[in-house]
The first five atom37 places (N, CA, C, CB, O) and aatype in JSON, in Angstrom:
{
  "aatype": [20, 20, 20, 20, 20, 20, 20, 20, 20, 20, 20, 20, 20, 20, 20, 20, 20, 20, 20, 20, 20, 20, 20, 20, 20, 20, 20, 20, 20, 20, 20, 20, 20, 20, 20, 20, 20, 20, 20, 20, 20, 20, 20, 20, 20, 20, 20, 20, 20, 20, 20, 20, 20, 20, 20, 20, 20],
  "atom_mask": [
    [1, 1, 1, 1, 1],
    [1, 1, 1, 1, 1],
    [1, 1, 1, 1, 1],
    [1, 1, 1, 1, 1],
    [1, 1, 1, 1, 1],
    [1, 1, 1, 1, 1],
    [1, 1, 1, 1, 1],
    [1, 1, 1, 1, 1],
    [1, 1, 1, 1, 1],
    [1, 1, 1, 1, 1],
    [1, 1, 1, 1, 1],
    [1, 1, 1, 1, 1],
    [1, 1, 1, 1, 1],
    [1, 1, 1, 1, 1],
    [1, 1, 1, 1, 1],
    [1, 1, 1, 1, 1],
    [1, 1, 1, 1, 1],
    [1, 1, 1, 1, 1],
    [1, 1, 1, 1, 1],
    [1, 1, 1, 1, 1],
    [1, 1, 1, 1, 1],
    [1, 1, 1, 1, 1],
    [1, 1, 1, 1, 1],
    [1, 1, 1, 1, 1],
    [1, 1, 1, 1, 1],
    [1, 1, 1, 1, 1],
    [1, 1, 1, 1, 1],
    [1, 1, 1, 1, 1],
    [1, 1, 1, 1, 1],
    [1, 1, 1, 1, 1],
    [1, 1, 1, 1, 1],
    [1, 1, 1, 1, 1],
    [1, 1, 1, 1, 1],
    [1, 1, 1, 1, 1],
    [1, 1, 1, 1, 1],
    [1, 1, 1, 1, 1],
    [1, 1, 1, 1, 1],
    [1, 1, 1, 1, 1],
    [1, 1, 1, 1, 1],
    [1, 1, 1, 1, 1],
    [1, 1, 1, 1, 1],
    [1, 1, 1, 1, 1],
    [1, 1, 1, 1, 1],
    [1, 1, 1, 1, 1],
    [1, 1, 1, 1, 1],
    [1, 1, 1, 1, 1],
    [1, 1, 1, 1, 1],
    [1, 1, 1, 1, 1],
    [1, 1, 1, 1, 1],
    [1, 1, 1, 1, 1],
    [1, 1, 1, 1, 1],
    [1, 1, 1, 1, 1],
    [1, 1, 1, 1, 1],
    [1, 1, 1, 1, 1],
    [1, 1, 1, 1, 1],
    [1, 1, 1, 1, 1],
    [1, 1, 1, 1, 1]
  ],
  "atom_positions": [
    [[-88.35, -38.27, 34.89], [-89.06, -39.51, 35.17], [-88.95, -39.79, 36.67], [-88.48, -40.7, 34.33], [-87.84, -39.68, 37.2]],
    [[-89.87, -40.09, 37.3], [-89.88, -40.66, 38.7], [-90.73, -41.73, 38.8], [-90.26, -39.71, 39.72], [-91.49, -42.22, 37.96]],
    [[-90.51, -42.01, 39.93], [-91.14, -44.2, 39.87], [-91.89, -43.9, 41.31], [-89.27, -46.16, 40.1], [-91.13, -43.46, 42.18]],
    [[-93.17, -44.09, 41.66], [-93.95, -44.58, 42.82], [-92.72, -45.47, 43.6], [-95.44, -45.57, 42.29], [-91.99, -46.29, 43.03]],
    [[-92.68, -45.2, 44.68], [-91.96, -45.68, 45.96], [-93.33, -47.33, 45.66], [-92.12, -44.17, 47.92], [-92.72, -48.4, 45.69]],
    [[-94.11, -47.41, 45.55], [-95.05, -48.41, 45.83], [-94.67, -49.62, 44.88], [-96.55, -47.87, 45.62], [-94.29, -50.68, 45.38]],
    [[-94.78, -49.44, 43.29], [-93.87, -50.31, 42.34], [-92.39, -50.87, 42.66], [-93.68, -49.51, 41.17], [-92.09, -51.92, 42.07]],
    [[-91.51, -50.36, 43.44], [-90.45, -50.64, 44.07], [-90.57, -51.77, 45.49], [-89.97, -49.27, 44.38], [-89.78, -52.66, 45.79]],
    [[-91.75, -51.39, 46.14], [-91.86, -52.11, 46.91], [-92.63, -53.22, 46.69], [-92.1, -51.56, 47.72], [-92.89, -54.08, 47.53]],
    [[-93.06, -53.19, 45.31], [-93.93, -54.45, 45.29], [-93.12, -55.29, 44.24], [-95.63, -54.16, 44.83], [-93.33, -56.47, 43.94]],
    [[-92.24, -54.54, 43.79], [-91.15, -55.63, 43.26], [-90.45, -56.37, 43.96], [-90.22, -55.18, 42.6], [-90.07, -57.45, 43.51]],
    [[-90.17, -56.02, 45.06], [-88.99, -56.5, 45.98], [-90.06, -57.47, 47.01], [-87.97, -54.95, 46.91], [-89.52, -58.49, 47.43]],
    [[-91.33, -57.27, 47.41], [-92.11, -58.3, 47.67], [-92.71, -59.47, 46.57], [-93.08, -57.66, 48.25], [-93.45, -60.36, 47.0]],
    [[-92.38, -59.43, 45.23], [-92.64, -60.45, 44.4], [-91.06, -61.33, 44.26], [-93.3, -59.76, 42.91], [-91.01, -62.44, 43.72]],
    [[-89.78, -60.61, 44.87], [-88.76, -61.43, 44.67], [-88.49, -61.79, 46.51], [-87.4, -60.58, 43.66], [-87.4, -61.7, 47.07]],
    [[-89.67, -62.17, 47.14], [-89.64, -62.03, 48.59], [-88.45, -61.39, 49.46], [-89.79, -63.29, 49.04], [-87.85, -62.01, 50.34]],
    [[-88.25, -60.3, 49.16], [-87.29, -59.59, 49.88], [-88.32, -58.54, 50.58], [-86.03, -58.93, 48.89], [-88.71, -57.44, 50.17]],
    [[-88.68, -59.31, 51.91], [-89.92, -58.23, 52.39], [-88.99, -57.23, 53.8], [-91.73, -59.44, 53.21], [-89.66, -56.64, 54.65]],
    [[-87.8, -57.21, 53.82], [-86.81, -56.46, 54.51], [-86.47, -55.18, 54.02], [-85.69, -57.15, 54.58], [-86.5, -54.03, 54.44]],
    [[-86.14, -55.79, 52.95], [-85.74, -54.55, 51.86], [-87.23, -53.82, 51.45], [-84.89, -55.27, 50.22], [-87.39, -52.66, 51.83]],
    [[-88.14, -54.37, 50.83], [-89.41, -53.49, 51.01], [-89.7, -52.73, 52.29], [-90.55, -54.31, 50.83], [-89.82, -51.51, 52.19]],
    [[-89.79, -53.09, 53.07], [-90.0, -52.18, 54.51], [-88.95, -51.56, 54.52], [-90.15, -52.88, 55.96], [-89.14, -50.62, 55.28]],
    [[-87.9, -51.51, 54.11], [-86.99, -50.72, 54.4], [-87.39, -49.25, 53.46], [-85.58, -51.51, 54.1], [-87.65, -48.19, 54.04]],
    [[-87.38, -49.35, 52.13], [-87.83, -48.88, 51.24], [-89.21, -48.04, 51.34], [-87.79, -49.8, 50.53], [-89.32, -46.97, 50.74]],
    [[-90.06, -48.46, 51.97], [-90.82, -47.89, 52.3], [-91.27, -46.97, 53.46], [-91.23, -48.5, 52.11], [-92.3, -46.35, 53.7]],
    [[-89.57, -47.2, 54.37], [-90.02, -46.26, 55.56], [-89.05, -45.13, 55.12], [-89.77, -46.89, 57.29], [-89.33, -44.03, 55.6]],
    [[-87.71, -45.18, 54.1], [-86.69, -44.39, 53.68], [-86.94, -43.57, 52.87], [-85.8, -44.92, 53.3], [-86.88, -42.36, 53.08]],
    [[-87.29, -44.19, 51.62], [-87.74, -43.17, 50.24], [-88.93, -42.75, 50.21], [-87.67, -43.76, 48.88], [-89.89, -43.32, 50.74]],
    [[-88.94, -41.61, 49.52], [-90.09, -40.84, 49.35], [-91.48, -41.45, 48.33], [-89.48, -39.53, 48.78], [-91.57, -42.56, 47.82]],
    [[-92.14, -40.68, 48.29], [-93.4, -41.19, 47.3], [-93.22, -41.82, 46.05], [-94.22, -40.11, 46.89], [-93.52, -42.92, 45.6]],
    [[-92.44, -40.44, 45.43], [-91.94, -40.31, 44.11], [-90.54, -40.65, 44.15], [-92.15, -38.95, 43.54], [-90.13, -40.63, 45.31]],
    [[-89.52, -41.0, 43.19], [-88.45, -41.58, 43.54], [-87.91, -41.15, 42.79], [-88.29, -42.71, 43.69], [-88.39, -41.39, 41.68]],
    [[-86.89, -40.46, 42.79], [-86.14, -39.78, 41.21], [-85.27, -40.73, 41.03], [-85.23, -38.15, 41.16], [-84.61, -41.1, 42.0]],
    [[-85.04, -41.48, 39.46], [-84.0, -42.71, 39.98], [-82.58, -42.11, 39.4], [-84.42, -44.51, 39.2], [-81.72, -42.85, 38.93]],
    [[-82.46, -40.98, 39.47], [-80.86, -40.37, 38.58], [-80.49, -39.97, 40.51], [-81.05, -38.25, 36.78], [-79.38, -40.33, 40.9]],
    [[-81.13, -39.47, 41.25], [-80.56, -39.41, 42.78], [-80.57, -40.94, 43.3], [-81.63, -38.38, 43.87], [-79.85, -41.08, 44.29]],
    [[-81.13, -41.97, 42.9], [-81.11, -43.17, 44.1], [-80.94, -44.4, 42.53], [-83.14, -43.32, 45.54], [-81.67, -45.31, 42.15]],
    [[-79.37, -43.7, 41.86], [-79.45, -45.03, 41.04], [-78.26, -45.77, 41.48], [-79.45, -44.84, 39.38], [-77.74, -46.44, 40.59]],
    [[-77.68, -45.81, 42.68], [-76.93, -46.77, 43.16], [-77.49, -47.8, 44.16], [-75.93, -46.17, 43.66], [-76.95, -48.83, 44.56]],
    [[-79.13, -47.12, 44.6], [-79.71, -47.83, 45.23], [-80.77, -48.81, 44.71], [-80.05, -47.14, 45.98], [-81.36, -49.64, 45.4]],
    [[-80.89, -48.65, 43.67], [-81.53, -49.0, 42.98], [-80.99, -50.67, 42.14], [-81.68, -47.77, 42.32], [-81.55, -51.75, 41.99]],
    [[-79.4, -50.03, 41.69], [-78.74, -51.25, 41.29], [-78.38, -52.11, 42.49], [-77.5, -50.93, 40.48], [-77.76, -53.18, 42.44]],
    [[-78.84, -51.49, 43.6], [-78.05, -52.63, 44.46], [-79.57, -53.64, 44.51], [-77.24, -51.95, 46.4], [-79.78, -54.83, 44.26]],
    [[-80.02, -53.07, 44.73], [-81.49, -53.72, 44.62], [-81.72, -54.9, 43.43], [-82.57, -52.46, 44.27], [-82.38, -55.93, 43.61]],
    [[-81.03, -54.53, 42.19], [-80.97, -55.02, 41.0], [-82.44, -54.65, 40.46], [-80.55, -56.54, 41.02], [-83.28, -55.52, 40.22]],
    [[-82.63, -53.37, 40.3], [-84.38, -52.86, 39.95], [-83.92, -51.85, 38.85], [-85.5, -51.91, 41.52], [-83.45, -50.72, 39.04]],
    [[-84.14, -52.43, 37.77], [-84.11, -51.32, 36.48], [-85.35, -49.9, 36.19], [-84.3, -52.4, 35.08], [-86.49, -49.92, 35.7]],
    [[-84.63, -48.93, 36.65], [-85.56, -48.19, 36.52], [-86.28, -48.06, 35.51], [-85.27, -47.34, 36.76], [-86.94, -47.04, 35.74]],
    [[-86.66, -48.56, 34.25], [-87.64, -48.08, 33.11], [-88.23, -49.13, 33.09], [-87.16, -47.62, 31.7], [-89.25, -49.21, 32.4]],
    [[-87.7, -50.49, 34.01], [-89.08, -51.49, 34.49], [-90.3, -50.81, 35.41], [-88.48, -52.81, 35.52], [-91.5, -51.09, 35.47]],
    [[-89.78, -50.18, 35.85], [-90.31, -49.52, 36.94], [-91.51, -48.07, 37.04], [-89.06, -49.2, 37.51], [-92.45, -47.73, 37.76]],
    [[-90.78, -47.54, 35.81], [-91.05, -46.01, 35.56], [-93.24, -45.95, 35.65], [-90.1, -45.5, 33.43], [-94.02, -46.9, 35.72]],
    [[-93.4, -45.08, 35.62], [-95.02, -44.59, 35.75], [-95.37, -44.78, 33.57], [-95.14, -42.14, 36.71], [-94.87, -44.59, 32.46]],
    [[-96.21, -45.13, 34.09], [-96.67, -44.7, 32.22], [-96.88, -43.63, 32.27], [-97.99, -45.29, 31.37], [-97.25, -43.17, 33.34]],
    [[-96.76, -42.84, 31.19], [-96.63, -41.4, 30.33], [-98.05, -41.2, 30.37], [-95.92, -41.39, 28.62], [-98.79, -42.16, 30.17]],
    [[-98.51, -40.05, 30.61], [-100.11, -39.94, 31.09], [-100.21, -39.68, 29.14], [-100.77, -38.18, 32.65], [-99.29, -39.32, 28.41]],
    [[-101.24, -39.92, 28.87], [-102.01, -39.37, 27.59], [-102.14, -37.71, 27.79], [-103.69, -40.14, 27.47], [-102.7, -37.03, 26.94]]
  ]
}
């Protein structure tokens, strides 16, 4: 499972943390594996399977 870098950043701009979005968006990659960046993730307080891509058909 990997999560759009973009859903991450638009979470963290709906809880106005627009620091941490720019940050996020100049650091992590496109795709985001969240088993490599799940300490960054909790610090964030961003549950990855809020997050995750829907399952293509």
């Amino acid at each position: 499972m990997r999560i759009a870098r973009y859903r991450i950043v638009a979470a963290l701009r709906r809880r106005d943390q627009q620091f941490r979005a720019d940050w996020v968006e100049r650091e992590l990659p496109e795709r985001v594996d969240p088993a490599k960046h799940v300490g960054l993730l909790a610090t964030l307080r961003l549950d990855p399977a809020d997050l995750a891509d829907a399952p293509s058909p």
